[in-house]
C-alpha positions in Angstrom: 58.1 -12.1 -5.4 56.7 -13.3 -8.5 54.0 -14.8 -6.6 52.7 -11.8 -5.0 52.5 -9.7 -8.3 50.3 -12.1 -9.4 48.0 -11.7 -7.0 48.6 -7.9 -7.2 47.5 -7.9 -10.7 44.4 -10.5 -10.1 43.7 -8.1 -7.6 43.2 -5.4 -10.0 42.1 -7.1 -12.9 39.0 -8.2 -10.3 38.7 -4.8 -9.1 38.2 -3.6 -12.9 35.8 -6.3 -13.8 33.5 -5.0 -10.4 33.6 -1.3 -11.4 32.5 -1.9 -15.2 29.8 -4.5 -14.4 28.8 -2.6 -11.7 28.5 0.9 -14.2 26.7 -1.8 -16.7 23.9 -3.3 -14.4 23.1 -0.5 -12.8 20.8 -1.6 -9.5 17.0 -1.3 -10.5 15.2 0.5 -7.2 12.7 -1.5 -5.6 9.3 -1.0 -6.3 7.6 1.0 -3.8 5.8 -0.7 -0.6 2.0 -1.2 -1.6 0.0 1.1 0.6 -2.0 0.7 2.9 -6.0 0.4 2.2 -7.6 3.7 3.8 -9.7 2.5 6.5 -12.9 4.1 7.0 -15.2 4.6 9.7 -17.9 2.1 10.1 -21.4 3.0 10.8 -25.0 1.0 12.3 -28.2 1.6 10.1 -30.7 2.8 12.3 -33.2 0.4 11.3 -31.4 -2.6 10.6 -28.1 -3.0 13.3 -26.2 -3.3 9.9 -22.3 -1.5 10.1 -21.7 0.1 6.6 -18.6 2.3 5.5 -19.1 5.8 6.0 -18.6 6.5 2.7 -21.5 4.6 1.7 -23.9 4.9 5.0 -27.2 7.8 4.1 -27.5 10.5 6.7 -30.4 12.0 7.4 -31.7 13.7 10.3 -28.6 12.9 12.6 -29.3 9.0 11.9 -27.1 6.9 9.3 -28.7 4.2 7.4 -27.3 1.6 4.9 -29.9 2.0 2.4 -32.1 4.8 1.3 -34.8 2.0 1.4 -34.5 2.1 5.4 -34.2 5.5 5.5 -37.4 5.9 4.2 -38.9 3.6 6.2 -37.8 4.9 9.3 -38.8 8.6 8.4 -42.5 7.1 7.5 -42.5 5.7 10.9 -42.0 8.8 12.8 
């Protein structure tokens, strides 16, 4: 009997030491998931064949170009 009060009181006494160090080291959260890059839409300079994002492609005319550069070239040609 002895024993078994013992390990009834280990028991506890472990069970204690969890619940304080668990309300002292309280879990940090997880940084969040790095996002994902926006992808863009690439699109091929009239004059050269080049693909460029469509953030930075020049429209004019209903033609993209990658440059303003070709775009004037190809407007002089026409």
């Amino acid at each position: 009997m002895g024993v078994l009060r013992i390990l009834f009181w280990l028991l506890i006494g472990w069970l204690v030491y969890r619940f304080i160090r668990q309300l002292v080291h309280k879990p940090t959260s997880r940084p969040a998931p790095p996002q994902p890059p926006n992808i863009e839409q690439m699109l091929r300079c009239e004059l050269c064949g080049l693909h460029v994002p469509q953030s930075e492609a020049i429209a004019s005319k209903g033609h993209t170009y990658c440059c303003d550069d070709h775009r004037r070239r190809a407007q002089s040609t026409t």
